[in-house]
C-alpha positions as CSV (number, residue, x, y, z in Angstrom):
1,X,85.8,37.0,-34.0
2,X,85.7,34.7,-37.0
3,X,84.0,32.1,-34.9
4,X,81.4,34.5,-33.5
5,X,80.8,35.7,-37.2
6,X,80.6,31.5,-37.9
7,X,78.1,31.2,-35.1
8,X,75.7,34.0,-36.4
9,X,75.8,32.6,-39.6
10,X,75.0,29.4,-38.4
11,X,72.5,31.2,-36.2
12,X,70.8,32.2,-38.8
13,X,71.1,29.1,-40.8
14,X,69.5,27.3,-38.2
15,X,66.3,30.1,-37.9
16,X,66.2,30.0,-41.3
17,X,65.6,26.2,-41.6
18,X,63.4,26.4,-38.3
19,X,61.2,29.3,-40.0
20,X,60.8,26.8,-43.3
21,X,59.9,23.7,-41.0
22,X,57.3,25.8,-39.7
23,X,56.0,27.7,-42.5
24,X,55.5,24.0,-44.7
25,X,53.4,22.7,-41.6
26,X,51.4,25.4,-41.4
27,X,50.8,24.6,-45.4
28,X,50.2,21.5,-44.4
29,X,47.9,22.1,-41.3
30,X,46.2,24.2,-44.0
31,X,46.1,21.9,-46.6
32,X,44.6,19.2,-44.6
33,X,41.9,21.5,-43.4
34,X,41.5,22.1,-46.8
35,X,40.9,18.8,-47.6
36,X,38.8,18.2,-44.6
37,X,36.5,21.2,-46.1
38,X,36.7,19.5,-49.5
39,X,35.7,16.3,-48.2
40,X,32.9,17.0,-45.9
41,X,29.7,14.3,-45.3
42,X,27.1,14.3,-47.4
43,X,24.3,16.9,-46.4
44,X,27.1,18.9,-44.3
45,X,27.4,21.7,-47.5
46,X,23.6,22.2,-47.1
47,X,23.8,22.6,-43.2
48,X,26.3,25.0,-43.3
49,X,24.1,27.2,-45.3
50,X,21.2,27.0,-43.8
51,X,21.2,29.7,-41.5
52,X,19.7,27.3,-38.6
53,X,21.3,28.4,-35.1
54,X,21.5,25.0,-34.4
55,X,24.2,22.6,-36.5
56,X,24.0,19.3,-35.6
57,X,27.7,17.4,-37.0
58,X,27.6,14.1,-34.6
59,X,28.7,11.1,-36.1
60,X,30.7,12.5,-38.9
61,X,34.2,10.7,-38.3
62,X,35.5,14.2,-38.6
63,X,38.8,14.5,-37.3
64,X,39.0,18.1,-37.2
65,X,36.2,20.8,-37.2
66,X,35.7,22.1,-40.4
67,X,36.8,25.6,-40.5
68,X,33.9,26.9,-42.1
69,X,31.9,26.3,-38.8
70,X,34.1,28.6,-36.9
71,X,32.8,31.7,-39.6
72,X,28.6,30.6,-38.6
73,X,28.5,33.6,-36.2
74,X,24.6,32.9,-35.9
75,X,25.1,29.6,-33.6
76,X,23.6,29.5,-31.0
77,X,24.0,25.5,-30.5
78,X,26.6,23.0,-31.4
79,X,26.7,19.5,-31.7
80,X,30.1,17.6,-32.7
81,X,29.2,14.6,-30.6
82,X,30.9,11.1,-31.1
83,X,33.7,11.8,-33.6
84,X,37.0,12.1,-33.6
85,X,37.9,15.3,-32.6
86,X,42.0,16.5,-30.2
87,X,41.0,19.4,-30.4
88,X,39.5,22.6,-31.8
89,X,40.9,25.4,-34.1
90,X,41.4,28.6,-32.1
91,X,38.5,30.4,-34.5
92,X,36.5,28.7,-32.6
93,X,36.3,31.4,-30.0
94,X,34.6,34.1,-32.5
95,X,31.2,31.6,-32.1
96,X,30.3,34.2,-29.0
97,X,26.7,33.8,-30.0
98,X,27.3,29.9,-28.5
99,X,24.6,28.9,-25.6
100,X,25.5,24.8,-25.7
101,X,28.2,23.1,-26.5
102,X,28.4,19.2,-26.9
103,X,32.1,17.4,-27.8
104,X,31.4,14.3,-25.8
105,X,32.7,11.2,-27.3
106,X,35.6,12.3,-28.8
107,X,39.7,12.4,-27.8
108,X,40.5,15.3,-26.2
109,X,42.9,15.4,-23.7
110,X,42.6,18.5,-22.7
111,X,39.9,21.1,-22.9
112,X,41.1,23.4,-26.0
113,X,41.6,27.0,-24.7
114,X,38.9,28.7,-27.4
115,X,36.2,26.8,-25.6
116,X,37.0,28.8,-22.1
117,X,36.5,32.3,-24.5
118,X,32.9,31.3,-25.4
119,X,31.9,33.5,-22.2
120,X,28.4,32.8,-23.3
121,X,28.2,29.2,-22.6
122,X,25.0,27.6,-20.4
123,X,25.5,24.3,-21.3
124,X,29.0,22.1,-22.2
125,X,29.4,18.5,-22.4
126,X,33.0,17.3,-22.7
127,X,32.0,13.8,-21.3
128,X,33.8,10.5,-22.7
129,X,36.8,12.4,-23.6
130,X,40.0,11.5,-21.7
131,X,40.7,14.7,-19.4
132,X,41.9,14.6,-16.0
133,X,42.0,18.2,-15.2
134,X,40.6,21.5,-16.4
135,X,42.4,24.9,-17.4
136,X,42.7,27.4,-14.9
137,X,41.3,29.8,-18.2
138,X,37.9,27.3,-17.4
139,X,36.9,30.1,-14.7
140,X,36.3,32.7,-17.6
141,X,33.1,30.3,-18.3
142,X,30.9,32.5,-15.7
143,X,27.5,32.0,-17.6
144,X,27.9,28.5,-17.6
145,X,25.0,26.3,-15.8
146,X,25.2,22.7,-16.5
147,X,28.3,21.1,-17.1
148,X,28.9,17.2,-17.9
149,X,32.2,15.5,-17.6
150,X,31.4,12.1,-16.7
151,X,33.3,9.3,-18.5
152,X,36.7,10.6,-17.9
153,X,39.9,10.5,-15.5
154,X,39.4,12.6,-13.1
155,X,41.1,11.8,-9.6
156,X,40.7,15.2,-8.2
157,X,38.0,17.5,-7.4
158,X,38.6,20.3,-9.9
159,X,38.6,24.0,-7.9
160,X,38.4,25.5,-10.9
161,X,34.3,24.8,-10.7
162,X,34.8,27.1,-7.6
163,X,34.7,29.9,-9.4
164,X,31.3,29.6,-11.4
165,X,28.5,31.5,-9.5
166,X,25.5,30.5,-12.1
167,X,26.8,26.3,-12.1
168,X,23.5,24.7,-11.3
169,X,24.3,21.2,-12.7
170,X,27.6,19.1,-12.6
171,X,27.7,15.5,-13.7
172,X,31.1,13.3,-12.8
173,X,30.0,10.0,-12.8
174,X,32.2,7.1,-14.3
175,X,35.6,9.4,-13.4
176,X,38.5,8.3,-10.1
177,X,37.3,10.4,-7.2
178,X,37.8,8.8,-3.7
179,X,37.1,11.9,-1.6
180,X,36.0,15.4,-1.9
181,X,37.6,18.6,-1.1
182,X,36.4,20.0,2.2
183,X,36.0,23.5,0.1
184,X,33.4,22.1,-2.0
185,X,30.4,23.8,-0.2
186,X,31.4,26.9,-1.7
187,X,29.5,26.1,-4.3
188,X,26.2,27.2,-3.0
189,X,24.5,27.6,-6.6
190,X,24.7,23.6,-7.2
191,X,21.4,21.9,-7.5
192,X,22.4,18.4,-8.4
193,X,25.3,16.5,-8.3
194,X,26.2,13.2,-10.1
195,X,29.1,10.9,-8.8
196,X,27.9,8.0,-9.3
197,X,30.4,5.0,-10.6
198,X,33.6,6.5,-8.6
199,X,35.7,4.8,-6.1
200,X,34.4,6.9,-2.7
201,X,34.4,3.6,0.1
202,X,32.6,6.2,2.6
203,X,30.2,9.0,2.7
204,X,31.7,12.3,2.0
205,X,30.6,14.4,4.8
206,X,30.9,17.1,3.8
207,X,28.0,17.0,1.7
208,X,26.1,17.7,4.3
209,X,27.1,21.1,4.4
210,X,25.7,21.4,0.8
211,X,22.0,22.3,2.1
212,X,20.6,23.6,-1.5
213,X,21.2,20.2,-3.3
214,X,18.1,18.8,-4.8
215,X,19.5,15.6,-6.3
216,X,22.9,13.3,-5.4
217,X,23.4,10.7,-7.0
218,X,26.2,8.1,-5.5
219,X,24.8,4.7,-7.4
220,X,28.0,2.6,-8.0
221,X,30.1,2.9,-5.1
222,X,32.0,1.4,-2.4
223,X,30.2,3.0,1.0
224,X,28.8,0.1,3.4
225,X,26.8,2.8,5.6
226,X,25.2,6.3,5.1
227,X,24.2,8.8,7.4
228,X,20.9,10.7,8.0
229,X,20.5,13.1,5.3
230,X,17.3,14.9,7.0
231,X,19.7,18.2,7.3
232,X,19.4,18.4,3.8
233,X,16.4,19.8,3.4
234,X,16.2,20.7,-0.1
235,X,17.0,17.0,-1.1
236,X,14.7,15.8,-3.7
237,X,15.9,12.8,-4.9
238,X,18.7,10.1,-3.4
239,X,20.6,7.3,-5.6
240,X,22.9,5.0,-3.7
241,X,22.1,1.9,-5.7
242,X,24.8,-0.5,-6.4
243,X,26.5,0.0,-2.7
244,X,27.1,-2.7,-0.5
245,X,24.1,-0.8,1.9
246,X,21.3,-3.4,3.2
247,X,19.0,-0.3,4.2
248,X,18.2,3.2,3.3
249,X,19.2,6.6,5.1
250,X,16.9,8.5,7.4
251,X,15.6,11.1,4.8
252,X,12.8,13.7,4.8
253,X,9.1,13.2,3.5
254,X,9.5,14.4,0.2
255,X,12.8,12.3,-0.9
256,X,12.1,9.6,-3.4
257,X,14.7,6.8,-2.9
258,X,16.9,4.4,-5.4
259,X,19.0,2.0,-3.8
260,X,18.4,-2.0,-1.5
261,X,15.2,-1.5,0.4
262,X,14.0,2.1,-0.6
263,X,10.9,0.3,-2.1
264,X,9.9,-1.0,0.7
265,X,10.6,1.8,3.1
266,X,9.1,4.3,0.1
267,X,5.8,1.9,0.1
268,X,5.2,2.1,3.8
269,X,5.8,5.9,3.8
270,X,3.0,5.8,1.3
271,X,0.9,3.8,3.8
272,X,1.5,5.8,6.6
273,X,0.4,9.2,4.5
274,X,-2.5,7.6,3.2
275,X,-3.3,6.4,7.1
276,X,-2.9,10.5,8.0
277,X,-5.6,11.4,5.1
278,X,-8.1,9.0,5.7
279,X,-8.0,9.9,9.2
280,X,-8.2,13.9,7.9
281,X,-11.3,12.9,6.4
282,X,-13.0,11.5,8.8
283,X,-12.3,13.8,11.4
284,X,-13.7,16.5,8.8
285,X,-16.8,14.5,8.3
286,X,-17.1,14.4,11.7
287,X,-16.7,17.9,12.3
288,X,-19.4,18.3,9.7
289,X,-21.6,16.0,11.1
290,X,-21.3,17.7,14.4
291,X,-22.4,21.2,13.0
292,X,-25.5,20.0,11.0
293,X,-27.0,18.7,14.1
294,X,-30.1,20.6,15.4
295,X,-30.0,22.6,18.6
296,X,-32.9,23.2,21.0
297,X,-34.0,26.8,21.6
298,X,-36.1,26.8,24.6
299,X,-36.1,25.9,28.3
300,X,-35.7,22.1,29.3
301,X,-37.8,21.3,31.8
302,X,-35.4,19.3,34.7
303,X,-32.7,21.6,33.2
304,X,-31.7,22.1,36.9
305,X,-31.6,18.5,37.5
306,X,-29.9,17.6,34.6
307,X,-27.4,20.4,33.5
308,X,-24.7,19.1,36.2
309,X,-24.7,15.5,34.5
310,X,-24.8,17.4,31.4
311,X,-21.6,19.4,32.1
312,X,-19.8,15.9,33.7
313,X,-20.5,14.1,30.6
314,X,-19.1,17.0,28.3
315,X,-16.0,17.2,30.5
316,X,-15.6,13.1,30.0
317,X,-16.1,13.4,26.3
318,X,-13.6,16.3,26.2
319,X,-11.5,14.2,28.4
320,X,-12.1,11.2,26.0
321,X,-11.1,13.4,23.0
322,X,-7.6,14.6,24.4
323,X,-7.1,11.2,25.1
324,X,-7.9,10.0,21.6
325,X,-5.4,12.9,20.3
326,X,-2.7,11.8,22.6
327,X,-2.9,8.0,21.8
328,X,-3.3,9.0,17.9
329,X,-0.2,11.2,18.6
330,X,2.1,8.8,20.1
331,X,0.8,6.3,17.1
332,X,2.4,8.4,14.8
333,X,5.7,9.1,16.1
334,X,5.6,5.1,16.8
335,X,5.1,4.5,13.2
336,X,7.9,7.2,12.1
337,X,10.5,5.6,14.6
338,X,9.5,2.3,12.7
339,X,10.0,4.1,9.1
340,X,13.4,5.6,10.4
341,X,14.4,2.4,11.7
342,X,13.3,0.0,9.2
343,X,13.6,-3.1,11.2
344,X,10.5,-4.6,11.7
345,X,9.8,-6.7,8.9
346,X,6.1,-7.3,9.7
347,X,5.3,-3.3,9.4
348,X,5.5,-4.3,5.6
349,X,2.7,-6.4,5.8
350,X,0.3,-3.4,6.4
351,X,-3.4,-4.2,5.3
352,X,-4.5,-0.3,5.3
353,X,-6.5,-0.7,8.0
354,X,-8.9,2.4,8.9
355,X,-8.5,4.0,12.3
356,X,-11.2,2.8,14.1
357,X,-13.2,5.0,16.9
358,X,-15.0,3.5,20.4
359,X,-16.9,6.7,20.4
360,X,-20.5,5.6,18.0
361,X,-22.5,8.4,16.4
362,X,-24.8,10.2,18.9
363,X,-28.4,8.2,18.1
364,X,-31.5,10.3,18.7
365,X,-34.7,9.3,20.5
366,X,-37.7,11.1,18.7
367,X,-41.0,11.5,20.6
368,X,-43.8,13.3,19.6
369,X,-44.3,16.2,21.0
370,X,-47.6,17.9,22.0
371,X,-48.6,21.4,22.8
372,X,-51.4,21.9,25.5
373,X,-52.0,25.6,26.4
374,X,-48.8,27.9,27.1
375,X,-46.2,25.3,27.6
376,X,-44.8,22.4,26.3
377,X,-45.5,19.1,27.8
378,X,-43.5,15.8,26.8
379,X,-45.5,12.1,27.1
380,X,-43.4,9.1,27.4
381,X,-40.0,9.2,28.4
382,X,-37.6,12.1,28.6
383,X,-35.1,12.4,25.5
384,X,-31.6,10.5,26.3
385,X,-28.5,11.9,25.2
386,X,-25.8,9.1,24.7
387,X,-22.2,10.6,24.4
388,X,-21.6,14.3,23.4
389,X,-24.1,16.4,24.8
390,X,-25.9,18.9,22.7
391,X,-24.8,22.2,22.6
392,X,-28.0,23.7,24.1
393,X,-28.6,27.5,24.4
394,X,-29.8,28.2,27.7
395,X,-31.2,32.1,28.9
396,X,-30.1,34.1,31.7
397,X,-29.6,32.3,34.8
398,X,-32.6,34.3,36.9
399,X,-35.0,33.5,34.3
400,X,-34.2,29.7,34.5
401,X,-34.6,29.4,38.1
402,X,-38.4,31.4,37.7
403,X,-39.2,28.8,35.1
404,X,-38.3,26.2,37.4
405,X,-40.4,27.3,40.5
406,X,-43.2,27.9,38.0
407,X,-42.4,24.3,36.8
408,X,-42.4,23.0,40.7
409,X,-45.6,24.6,41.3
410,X,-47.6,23.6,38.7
């Protein structure tokens, strides 16, 4: 009993000393941060008091975030870039009025838990730090819609971005990723992703799957090949520069390529669409052209005898046209198997040439015409109608056949 009454005592002792230890580093934590406040930059005293919802402390060689922040309930943006912050009091978490966030460039090691109660975030930047994972308290961030944490030592995929339904925009470059979790297309809300300057030595495939991506960036890799990305139709732009890749992916129309031999294939895209307009405009010249020509009213003469040649040599120029169509057809596709392809080197050399046509513009006769009497009477030689016909209007069929015996016996 008098060794239990021995071991209380020493019990108690030992509390005792621990409660001390503890209370004279919290005096000291204070008193630092104390001296921190006393010793803050030059101009810092004025921007604290301003009342501006945006405090701007980069570069301050501040080692700790001056309390006095953590009271500025008014923020609405907060820059501590590029010092040499560990962390972050836990006052931090009364700044609920916080839309952006920036702590890149500093030494934290792990993302301090006040940041994952600032349930107002948009926009946090915690690159060039040195994490390699986040909190599992980092799903509370469910306003949050750009998020950058490239620079750092990440070797995993973190789920923890699963859980974010308004995450728009996620930069990773520079981290230690060699694959992707298969899971990843969960995250239907991301717009563009940045992984540029990991270690991935093939395609991820499944980001594929991620059909609202509008940007991907993959500059700085290790991949030797890369599949058609014409799935992805949302896909804007498409970095893969810095890959040991000799030609670019099959993409759609609108993607704007970065990587060996995208200037090439994006310059003879260019060609190719300015090909397509030039022929657009001509073939709406043409179709203007064809309205604006005059049409005879009337009844021709040797209608009879010519309105079966007439009808033969609209049929060939019909013929002609689908022809034309076809051959223009099969041109294109030939030209986009070339794009696709990419291996003919002397489709670069493209001059711009115009489409040319056989067909020549329909040239008129013009003969003067007389009026004897009633009817019309034509001297010199009948009217020749090279190519299209024109589009004549003729009356009803019993009518034509009396003006033709009246024509026969005169």
């Amino acid at each position: 009993m008098g060794n239990s009454s021995m071991k209380d005592e020493g019990d108690e002792e030992q509390e005792g000393t621990k409660d001390g230890e503890e209370d004279e580093a919290g005096s000291r934590r204070n008193k630092e941060e104390e001296e921190v406040e006393v010793e803050l930059p030059l101009g810092v005293e004025e921007m604290l008091e301003s009342g501006d919802p945006v405090l701007d402390l980069s570069y301050r060689k501040f080692k700790r975030l001056p309390q006095r922040v953590c009271k500025l309930l008014h923020l609405e943006k907060l820059y501590v870039c590029a010092n040499s912050l560990r962390t972050l009091p836990d006052s931090m978490s009364q700044l609920q009025g916080l839309r952006t966030l920036a702590l890149d460039f500093n030494k934290l090691e792990d993302v301090p838990l006040a940041i994952c109660q600032l349930t107002g975030l948009t926009r946090l930047y915690l690159g060039s730090n040195r994490l390699m994972s986040l909190p599992s308290e980092f799903r509370n961030l469910q306003s949050l819609r750009g998020l950058w944490i490239e620079s750092n030592f990440f070797m995993s995929f973190p789920r923890e971005l699963y859980d974010l339904p308004h995450l728009k925009s996620l930069q990773m470059g520079d981290n230690r990723l060699k694959t992707l979790p298969q899971d990843i297309c969960r995250m239907e809300t991301l717009r563009g992703l940045w992984l540029y300057g990991n270690r991935f030595d093939t395609f991820p495939k499944v980001l594929l799957r991620m059909e609202a991506l509008e940007i991907l960036d993959l500059d700085k890799n290790k991949m030797s090949e890369l599949p058609s990305l014409k799935r992805l139709k949302t896909l804007r732009l498409f970095s893969y520069d810095h890959n040991p890749i000799s030609q670019p992916p099959k993409v759609g129309q609108e993607v704007f390529l970065v990587g060996e031999g995208a200037a090439e294939f994006l310059e003879i895209r260019e060609a190719r669409k300015e090909r397509r307009r030039k022929a657009a405009e001509q073939a709406a010249e043409e179709l203007a052209l064809a309205e604006e020509e005059p049409v005879i009213h009337g009844i021709l003469k040797n209608s009879s005898a010519n309105s079966k040649p007439a009808a033969d040599e609209a049929v060939a120029t019909t013929e002609d046209s689908d022809v034309r169509s076809e051959e223009v057809k099969d041109k294109e596709e030939a030209e986009e198997e070339e794009e696709e392809g990419f291996l003919e080197q002397s489709v670069m050399e493209y001059e711009g040439a115009e489409l040319e046509y056989d067909e020549e513009m329909v040239e008129y006769e013009t003969e003067e015409l007389i009026c004897e009497g009633e009817g019309f009477e034509f001297e010199g030689e009948e009217l020749e109608y090279e190519s299209t016909p024109l589009d004549y209007e003729y009356e009803d069929g019993e009518e034509l056949e009396d003006a033709a015996r009246q024509d026969k016996g005169a």
